[in-house]
N, C-alpha and C positions, 0 to 999 in steps of 0.2 A: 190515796197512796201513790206518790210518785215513783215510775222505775228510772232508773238509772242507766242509759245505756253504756258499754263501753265497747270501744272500736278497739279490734285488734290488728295488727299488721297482717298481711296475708301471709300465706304459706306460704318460702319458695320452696317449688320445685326444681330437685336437682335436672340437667339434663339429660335427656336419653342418648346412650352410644349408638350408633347406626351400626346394627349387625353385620359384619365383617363380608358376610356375603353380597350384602346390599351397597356396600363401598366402592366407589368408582375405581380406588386402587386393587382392590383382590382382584382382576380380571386380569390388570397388569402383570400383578405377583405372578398368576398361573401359566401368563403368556412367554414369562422371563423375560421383561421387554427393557431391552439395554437405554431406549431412547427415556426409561423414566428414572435412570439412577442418577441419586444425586438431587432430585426431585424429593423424594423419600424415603423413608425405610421403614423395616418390620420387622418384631421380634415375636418370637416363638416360647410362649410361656411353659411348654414341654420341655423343652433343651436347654431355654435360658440363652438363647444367642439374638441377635438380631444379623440381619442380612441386606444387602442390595435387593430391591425388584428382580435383577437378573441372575439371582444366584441358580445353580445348577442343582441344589439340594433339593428332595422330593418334596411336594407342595406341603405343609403341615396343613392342620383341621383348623376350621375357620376358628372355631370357638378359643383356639389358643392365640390367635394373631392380635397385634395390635401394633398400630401405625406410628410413624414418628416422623417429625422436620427434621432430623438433624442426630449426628451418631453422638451428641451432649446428652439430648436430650436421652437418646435409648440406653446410655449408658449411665444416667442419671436413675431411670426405671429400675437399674440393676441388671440389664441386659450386659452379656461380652459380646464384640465381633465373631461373626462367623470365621470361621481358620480356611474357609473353600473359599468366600469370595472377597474375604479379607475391606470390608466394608470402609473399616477406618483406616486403609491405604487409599494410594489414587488411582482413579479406573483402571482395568485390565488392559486398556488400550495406551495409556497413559505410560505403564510399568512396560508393556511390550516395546513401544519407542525410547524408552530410556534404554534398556537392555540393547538394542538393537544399533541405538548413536551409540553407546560403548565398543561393541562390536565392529563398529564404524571404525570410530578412531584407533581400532587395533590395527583392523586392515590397511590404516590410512600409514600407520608408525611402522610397519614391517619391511623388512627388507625386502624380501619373497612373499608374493600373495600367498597366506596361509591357506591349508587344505579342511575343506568342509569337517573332516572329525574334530580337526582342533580347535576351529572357531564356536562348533555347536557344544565342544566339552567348556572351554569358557564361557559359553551363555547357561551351560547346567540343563542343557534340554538334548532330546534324542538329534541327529543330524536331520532325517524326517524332517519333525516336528519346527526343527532349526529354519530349514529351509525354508520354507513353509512360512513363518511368521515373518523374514527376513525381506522376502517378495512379498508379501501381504503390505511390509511396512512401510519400504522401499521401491518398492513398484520395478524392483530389478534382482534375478539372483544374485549371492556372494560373488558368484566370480566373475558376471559382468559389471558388480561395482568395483570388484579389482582392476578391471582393466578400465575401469574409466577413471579409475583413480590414478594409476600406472599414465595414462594418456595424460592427462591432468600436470603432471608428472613432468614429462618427456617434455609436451608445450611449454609451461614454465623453466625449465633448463635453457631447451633451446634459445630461449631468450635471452639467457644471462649468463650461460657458461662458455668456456673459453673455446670449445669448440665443440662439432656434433659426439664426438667418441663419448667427452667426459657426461655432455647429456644424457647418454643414453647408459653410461653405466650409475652416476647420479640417482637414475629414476630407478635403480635396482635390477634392472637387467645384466645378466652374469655373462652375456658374449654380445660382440655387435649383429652378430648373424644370426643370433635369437632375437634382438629387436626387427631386424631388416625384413624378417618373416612376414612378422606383423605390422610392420611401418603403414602400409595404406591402410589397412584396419584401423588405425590408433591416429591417424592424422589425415589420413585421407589425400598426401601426395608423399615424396619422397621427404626427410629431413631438410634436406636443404634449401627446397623450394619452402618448406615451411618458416623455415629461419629468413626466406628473404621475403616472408610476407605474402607468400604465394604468388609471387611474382614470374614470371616464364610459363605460367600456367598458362593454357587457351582453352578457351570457352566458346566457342561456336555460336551463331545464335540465326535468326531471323525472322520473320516478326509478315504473317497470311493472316487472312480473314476468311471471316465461316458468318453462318447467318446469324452469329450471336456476339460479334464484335472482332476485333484485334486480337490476335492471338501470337505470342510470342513463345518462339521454340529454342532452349538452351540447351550444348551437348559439352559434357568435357568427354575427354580419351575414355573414360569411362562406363558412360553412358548419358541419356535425357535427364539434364540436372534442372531442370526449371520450366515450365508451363506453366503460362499467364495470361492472365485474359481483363482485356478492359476494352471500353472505347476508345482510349486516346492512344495511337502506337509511343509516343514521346513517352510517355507516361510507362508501359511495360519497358521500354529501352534505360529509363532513369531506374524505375525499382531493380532489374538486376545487374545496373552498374551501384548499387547499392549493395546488392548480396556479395559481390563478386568484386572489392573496390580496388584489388591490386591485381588482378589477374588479366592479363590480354584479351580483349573481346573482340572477335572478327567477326565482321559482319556482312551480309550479300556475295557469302558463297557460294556457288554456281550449284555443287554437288547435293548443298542441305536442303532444296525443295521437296524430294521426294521426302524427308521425315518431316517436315513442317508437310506437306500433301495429306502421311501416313494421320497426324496429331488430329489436322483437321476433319479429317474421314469420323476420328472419333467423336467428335461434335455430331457432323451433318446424320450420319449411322453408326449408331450404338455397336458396341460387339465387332468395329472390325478395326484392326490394328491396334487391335489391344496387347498384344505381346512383344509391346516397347522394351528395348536396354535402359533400366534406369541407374543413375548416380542417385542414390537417396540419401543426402545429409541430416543426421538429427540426433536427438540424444536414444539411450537405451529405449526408454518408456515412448516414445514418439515414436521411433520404426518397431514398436511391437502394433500399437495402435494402427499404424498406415499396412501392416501388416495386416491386420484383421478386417481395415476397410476392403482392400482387396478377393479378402474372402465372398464381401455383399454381393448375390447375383446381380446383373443387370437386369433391369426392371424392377427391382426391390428394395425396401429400406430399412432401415433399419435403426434402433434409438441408440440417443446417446450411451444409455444405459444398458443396451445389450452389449454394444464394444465393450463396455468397460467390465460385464460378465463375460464376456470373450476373452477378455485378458487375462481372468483371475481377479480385477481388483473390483468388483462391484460397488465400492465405495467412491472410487475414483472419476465418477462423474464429468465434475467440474475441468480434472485435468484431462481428460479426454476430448472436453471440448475443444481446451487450449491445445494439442494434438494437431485438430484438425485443424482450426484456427492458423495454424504454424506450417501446413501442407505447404509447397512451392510444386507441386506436381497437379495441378489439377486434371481433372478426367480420368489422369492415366491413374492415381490414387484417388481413387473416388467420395470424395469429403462430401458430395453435395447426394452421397445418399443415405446421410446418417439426419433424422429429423427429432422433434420432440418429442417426449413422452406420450404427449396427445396425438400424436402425428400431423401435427404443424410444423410449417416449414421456420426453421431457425435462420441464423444471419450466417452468409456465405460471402465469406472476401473477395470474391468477386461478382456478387450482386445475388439478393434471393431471386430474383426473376430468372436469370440462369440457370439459377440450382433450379425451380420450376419446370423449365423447358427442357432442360435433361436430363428430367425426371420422367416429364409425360411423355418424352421421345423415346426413352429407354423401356416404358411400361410401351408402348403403340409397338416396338420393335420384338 
């Protein structure tokens, strides 16, 4: 008797789901970690919604979660968006910058810099809360982007209007003697020197050596507008006939050794003649940053990353470096004592070897 064998297909088995707990993303979920939205999403089979990673809503039970690529897909599932973190709009940071450029160009179209209630009832948020996201976003309060916008303003006039008067009521200023106020704040010499280019301006300058190279010392009426340091003195004398390309530069003035003496003291010894007059040129977000380097003791450093939590903007990193990057005051704003996360020494415009030695000078002092 013969049997007959017969082959059958094998069974498939379906696949197993990885328990919600055991998923690389539920740690994220619980952590609300902003850096994973957009990466994926999760709905909640109790409520029926799905959510960003970051959403602010209490963690639901693992047993009702399930993951998704894409808010198609979770709305495919039968999921709705969440109404708190609004999943199927674009990030919160995203919505915050738009609000904020709107805000902008209100302030930019106004006659008169609008007053913080007005601008924060246009955004639909407390004034608080206004302010607040405004510097978060902008890296400067409403009212100093009015007056840089205001500045902004005045420069362009200057340029092209039939004389300073119409400039300065053009930029929306309601009397000339409320601009005049603020003239040096807003240009940094009178109107008219600006109109001709900064020309009649003088700039003091002279150019000692210290055990660590060339050092060149710049003063307007003001105060020490420029410290520089290189090997080649030609080299500091061309860069700030480059900062400086219409203004009069006098040079080997008898009087200005003692502050080129004072500048280099701070080189050779840390901590003495530190209570320089300075002319600080730069935007809002730049003299907050050279503001905060000044805070750093001597002998201490401090990272890119703490200025920029010193600031308020912990995001802002990268422009903080460009900040320092952009210093024209060395020593006297101490750039060379902000280092890396690691506490390695970064790149200093005027050489890391420098930044080194006035580093270990100011730790020895």
């Amino acid at each position: 008797m013969s049997l007959t064998l017969v082959q059958r297909p094998p069974m498939s088995v379906a696949p197993q789901k990885i328990p919600t707990e055991l998923d690389p993303r539920w740690p994220r979920v619980l952590a609300r970690d902003r850096s994973a939205d957009g990466e994926f999403f999760y709905s909640v089979a109790s409520t029926g919604v799905y959510c960003r990673p970051s959403c602010a809503a209490r963690p639901a039970l693992p047993k009702n979660v399930a993951f998704h690529l894409t808010t198609a897909e979770a709305e495919a599932a039968g999921f709705r968006p969440c109404k708190r973190c609004k999943p199927d709009q674009p990030p919160l940071e995203a919505r915050n910058a738009a609000l904020i450029a709107r805000v902008c160009r209100m302030i930019e179209e106004a006659e008169e810099p609008p007053v913080l209630a007005d601008l924060a009832r246009a955004a639909g948020l407390s004034p608080h809360h206004f302010h607040r996201m405004f510097k978060a976003v902008t890296g400067v309060t409403p009212r100093d982007y009015a007056a840089a916008r205001r500045a902004a303003r005045v420069r362009q006039g200057l340029g092209t209007a039939g004389t300073v008067t119409e400039a300065i009521y053009d930029a929306g200023f309601n009397s000339a003697g409320r601009f005049y106020d603020q003239s040096d704040a807003l240009l940094g010499m009178t109107p008219r020197d600006y109109r001709a280019g900064g020309r009649g301006a003088e700039i003091r300058f002279a150019v000692g050596q210290s055990s660590l190279g060339a050092i060149l010392v710049a003063r307007s009426d003001k105060g020490v507008c420029a410290i520089l340091m290189d090997d080649d003195p030609a080299v500091l004398v061309r860069d700030l006939q480059d900062r400086f390309p219409k203004a009069t530069l006098i040079g080997d003035d008898a009087g200005f050794a003692d502050l080129v003496a004072r500048v280099v003291g701070l080189v050779e010894r840390p901590g003495v003649g530190a209570d320089l007059p300075l002319d600080v040129r730069g935007t809002a977000f730049q003299q907050r940053v050279w503001q905060a380097l000044r805070q750093i003791p001597a002998g201490t450093t401090a990272t890119y990353r703490d200025i920029a939590e010193a600031i308020g903007q912990p995001k802002a990193v990268r422009a903080v470096a460009g900040a320092c990057a952009a210093n024209a005051l060395a020593i006297a704003i101490p750039c060379h004592r902000v280092v890396r996360n690691d506490g390695s020494l970064s790149g200093y415009r005027w050489g890391v070897e420098r930044k080194a030695a006035l580093i270990q000078r100011e730790a020895a002092a």
